[in-house]
C-alpha positions as CSV (number, residue, x, y, z in Angstrom):
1,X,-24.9,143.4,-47.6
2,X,-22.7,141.9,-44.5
3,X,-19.7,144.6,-43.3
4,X,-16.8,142.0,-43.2
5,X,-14.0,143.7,-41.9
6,X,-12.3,147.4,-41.9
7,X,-8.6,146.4,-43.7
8,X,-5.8,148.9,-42.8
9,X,-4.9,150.6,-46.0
10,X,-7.2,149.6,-47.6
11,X,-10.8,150.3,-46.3
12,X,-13.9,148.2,-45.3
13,X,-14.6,145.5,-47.3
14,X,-18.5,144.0,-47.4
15,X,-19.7,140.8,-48.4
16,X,-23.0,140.8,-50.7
17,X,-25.1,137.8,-51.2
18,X,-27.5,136.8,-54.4
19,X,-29.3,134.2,-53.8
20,X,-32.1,132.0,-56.0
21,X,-33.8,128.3,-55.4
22,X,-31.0,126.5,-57.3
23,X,-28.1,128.9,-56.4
24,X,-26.2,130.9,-53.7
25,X,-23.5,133.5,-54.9
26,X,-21.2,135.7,-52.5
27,X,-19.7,138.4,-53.3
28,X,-16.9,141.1,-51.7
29,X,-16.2,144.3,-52.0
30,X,-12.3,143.8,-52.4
31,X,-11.3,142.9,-55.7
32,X,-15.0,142.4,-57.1
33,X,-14.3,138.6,-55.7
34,X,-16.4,136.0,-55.9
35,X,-16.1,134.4,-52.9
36,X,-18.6,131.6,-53.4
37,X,-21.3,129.8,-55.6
38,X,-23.0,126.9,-53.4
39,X,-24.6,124.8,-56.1
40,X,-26.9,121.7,-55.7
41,X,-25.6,118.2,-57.1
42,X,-27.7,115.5,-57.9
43,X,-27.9,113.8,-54.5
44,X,-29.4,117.0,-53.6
45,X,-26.7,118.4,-51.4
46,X,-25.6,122.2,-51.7
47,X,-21.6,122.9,-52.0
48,X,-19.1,125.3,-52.7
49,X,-18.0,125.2,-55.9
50,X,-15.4,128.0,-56.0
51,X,-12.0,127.9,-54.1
52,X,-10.7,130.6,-51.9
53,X,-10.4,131.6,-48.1
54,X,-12.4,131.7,-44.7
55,X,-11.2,135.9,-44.1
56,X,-10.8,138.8,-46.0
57,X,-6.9,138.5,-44.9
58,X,-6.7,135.2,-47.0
59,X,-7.6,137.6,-50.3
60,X,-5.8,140.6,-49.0
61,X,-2.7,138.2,-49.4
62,X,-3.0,136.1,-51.8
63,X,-1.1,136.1,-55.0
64,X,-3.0,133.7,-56.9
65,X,-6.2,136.5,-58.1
66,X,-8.8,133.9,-56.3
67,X,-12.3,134.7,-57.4
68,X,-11.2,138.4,-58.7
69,X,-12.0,140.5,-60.9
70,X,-8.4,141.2,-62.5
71,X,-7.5,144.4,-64.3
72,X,-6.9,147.2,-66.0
73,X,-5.2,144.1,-68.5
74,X,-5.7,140.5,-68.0
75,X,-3.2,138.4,-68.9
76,X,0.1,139.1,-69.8
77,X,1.3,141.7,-71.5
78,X,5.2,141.0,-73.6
79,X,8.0,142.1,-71.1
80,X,5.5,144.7,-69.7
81,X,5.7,147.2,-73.0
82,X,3.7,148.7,-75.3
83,X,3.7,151.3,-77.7
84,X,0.1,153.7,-78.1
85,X,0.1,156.7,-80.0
86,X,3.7,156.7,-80.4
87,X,4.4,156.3,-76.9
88,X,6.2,153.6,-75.1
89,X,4.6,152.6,-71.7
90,X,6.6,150.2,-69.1
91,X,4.3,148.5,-66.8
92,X,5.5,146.9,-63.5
93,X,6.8,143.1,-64.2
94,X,5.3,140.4,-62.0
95,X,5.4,137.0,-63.6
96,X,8.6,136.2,-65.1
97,X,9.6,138.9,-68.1
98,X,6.0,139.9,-68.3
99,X,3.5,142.1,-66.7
100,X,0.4,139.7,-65.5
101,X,-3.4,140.9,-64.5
102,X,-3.1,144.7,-64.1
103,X,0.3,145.1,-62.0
104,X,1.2,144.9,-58.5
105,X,-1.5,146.4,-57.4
106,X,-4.4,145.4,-59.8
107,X,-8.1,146.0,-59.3
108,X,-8.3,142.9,-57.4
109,X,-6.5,144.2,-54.3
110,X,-9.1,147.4,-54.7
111,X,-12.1,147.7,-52.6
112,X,-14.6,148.8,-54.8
113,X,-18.0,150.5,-54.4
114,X,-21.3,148.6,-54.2
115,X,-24.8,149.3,-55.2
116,X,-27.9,147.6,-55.2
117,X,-29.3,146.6,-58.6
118,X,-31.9,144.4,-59.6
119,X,-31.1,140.6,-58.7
120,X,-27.6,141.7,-57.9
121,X,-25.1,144.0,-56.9
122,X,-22.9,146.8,-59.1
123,X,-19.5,147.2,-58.3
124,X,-17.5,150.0,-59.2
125,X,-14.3,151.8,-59.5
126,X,-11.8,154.4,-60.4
127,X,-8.6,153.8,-61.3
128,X,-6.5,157.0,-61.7
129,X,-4.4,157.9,-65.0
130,X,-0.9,156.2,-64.8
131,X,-2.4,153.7,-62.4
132,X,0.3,150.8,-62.5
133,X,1.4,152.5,-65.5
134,X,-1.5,152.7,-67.8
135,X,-3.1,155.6,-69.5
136,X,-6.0,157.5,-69.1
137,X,-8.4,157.4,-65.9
138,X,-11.0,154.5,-65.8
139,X,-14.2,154.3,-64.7
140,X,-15.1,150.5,-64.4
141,X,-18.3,148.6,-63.0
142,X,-18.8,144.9,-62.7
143,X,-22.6,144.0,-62.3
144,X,-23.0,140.7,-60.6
145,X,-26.9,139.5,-60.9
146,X,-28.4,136.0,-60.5
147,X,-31.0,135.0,-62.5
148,X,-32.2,131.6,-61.7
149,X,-29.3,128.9,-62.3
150,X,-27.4,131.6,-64.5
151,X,-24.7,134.1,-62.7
152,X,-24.5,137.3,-65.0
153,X,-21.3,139.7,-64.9
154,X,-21.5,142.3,-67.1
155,X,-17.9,144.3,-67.1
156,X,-18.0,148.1,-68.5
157,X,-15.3,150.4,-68.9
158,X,-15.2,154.4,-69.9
159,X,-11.2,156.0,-70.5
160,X,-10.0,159.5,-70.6
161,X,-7.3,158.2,-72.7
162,X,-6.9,155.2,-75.1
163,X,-5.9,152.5,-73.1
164,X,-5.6,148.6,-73.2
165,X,-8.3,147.3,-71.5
166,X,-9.3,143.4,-70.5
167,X,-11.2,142.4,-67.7
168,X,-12.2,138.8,-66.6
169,X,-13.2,137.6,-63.5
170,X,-10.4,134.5,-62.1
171,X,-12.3,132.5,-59.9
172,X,-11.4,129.0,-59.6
173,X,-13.6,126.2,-59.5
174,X,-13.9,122.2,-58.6
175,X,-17.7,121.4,-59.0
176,X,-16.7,118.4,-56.3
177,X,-16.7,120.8,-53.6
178,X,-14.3,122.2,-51.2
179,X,-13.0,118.7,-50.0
180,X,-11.6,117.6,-53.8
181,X,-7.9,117.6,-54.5
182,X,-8.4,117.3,-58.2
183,X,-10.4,118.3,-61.4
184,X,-9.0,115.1,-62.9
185,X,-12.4,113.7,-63.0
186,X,-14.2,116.6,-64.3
187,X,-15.4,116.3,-68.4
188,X,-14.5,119.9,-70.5
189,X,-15.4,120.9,-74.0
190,X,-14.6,124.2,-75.4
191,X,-16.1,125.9,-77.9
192,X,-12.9,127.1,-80.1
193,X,-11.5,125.8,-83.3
194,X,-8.5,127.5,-82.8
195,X,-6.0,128.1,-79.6
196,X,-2.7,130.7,-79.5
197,X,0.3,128.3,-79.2
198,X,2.8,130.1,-76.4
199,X,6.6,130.5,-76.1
200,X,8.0,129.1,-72.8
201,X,7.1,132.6,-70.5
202,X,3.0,132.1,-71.7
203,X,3.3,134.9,-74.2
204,X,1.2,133.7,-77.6
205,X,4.0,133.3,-80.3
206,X,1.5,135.1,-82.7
207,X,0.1,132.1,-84.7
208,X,-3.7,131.3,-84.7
209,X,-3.1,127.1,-84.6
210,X,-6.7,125.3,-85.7
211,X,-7.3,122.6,-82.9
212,X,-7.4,119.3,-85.0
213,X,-5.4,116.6,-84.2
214,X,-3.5,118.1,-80.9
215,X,-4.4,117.6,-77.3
216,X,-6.2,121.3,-77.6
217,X,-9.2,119.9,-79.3
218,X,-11.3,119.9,-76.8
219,X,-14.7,120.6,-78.8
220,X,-16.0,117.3,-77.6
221,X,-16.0,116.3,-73.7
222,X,-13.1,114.8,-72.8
223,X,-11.8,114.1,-68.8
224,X,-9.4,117.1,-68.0
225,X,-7.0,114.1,-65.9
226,X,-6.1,111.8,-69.1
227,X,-5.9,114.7,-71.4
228,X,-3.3,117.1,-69.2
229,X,-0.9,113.8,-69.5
230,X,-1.3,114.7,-73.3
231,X,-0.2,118.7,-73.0
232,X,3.5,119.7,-72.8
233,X,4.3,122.0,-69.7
234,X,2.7,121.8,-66.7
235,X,-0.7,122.2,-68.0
236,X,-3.6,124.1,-69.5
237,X,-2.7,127.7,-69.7
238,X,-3.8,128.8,-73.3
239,X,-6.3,131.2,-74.9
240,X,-8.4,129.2,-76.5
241,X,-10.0,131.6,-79.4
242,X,-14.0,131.7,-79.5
243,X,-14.0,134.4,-82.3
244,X,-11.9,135.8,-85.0
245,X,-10.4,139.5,-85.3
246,X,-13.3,141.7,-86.4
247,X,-16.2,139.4,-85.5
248,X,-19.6,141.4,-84.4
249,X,-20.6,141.7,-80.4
250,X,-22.3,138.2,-79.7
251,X,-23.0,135.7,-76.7
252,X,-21.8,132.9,-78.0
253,X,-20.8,129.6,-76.0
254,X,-17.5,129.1,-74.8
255,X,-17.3,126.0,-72.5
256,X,-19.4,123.4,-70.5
257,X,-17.6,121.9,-67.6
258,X,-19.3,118.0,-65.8
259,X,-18.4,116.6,-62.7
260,X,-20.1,112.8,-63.4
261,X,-19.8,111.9,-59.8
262,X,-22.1,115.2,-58.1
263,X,-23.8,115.2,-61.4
264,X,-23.1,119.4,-61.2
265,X,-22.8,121.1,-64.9
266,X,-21.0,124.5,-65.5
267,X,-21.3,126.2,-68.2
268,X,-20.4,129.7,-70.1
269,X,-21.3,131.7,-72.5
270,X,-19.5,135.5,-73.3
271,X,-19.4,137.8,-76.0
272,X,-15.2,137.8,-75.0
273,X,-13.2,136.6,-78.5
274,X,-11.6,134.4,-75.6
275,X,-11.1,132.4,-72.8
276,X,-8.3,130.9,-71.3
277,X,-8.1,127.5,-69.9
278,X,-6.3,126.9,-66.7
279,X,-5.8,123.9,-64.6
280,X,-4.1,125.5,-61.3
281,X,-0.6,125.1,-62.4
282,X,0.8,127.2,-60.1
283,X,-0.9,126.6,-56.9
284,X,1.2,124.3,-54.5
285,X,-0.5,123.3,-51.6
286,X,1.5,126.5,-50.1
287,X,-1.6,127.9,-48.7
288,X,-4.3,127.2,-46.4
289,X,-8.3,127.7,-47.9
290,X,-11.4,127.5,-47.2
291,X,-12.1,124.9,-44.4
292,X,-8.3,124.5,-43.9
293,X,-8.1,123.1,-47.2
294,X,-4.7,122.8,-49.3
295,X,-5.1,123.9,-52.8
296,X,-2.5,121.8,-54.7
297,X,-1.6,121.5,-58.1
298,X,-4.5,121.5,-60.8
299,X,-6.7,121.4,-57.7
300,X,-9.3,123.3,-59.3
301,X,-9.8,125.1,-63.1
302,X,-10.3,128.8,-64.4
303,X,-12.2,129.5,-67.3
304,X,-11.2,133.1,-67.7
305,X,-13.5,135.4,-70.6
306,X,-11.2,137.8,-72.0
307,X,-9.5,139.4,-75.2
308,X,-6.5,137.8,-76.4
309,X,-3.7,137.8,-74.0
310,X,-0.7,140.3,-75.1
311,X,-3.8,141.7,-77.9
312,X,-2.0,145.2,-77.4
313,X,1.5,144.1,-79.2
314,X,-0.3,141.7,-81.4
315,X,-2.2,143.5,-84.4
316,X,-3.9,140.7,-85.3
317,X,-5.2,140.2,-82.3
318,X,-8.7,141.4,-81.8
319,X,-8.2,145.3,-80.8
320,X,-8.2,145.6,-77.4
321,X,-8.1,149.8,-77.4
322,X,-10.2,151.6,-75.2
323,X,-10.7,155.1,-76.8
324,X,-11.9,158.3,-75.5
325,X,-15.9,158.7,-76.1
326,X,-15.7,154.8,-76.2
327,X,-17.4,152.1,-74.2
328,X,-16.3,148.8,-73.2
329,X,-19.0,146.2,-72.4
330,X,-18.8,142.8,-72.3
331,X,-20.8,139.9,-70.8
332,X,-20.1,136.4,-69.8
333,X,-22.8,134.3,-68.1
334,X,-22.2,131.1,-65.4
335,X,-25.3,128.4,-65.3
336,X,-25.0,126.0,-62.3
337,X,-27.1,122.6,-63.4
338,X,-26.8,119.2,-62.6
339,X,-27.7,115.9,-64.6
């Protein structure tokens, strides 16, 4: 553990490091972030394969949720509403109509609190009832561990109330390296037969669409460059659906990620009905990274594990209730090879 720097308002903030032969994970305090995953590619040479900044001040900024662990609801949530128990709840807005990742002040802007565990670090917090408008207090952990080639987070949540929960971690990657621009010529396959079509704020529209014969089929490696040319908007921003409504617990695989050129593999597995696909839509070249870098447009991709986006006004969406007495536990795995 490395003390990084004492943050006015918001406390010291550590940096933790796993480390194992193949891989080198960092970790911080503030928002559960990942800060970086140095990798080996086939000529042998070690890179970072995760974007973000040189300073804690770069995250305690930053807008974009860069390597975080986002919360109490990923996602978006309709025009920041719900209804639970016969209540209505109005969450802050912060991305168009909608509420997005928790709030304006979501767990990643929290510094959490760290303890040792085997081949890793748990990270921990409590987030008060009515916290950005929620329900319930929470008491969440992220467990960060490294097991070889493999980078483990296990997420658990407990509620005094039911509550929506969904938490995923948002770290952006280019298995190139820090000096990239693009993912263009990275290869993707997903592991879905489905994806939730959206309306034009990236709320699901409610249908389940099977992936055949539209540029979401994706089940089969395809290079990410030709194949955003083929998706309307600016990009991948869609849940792509690993599992159905009522499916049992399972690890299943979700997605497998090859950079040709470094030879570097990604890929993920989580027992999350979900993940969502995004190619860095948003980012703009508006901020400065690691190494001075500019993070532009689809500069980098996010392969975020995670319930159904908007699951709480959707009820055939896989539940995504927290209940008193309750446990939430889910797991999603990162294995860093190269061919």
């Amino acid at each position: 553990m490395v003390p990084m720097k004492k943050m006015p308002g918001i406390g010291v903030v550590d940096m933790w490091v796993l480390q194992s032969p193949q891989v080198k994970v960092e970790v911080l305090t503030l928002g559960a972030i990942i800060r970086s995953v140095i990798s080996r590619g086939k000529d042998g040479q070690m890179e970072d394969v995760v974007l973000g900044f040189d300073d804690v001040d770069g995250y305690v900024s930053d807008k974009r949720y860069f390597g975080a662990v986002v919360g109490r609801v990923a996602n978006r949530i309709a025009r920041g509403r719900f209804v639970l128990e016969g209540k209505e709840y109005q969450l802050d807005i912060n991305n168009g109509p909608n509420a997005l990742h928790g709030g304006l002040q979501g767990f990643n802007k929290v510094v959490w609190q760290a303890t040792s565990v085997e081949g890793g670090v748990q990270l921990s917090l409590t987030s008060p009832d009515g916290d950005q408008g929620y329900p319930g207090e929470v008491h969440v952990s992220v467990s960060y561990t490294l097991q070889g080639e493999t980078l483990n987070a296990e997420f658990q949540a407990q509620s005094t109330k039911t509550t929506p929960i969904n938490l995923t971690n948002h770290s952006y990657f280019n298995l190139a390296g820090q000096s990239a621009t693009d993912v263009y010529d990275h290869e993707v396959s997903i592991s879905a037969q489905s994806y939730l079509p959206v309306d034009d704020t990236s709320i699901p529209t409610g249908e389940i669409r099977a992936v055949d014969n539209t540029p979401f089929d994706l089940r089969k490696p395809v290079l990410i460059g030709p194949q955003l040319k083929k998706v309307p908007g600016p990009g991948f921003d869609h849940n792509f659906c690993l599992s159905s409504p009522g499916d049992p617990w399972l690890d299943r695989h979700a997605a497998r990620v090859h950079h040709p050129a470094s030879g570097r593999i990604l890929e993920v597995s989580t027992s999350q009905p979900g993940v969502q696909f995004y190619t860095a839509n948003f980012l703009d070249g508006s901020m400065t990274g690691k190494g001075g870098a500019r993070y532009g447009k689809h500069s980098s991709f996010c392969l975020e594990t995670q319930n159904w986006p908007d699951a709480v006004n959707q009820a055939s969406f896989p539940d995504c209730l927290l209940r008193p007495g309750e446990e939430y536990r889910h797991v999603t795995r990162y294995t860093f090879t190269t061919v």
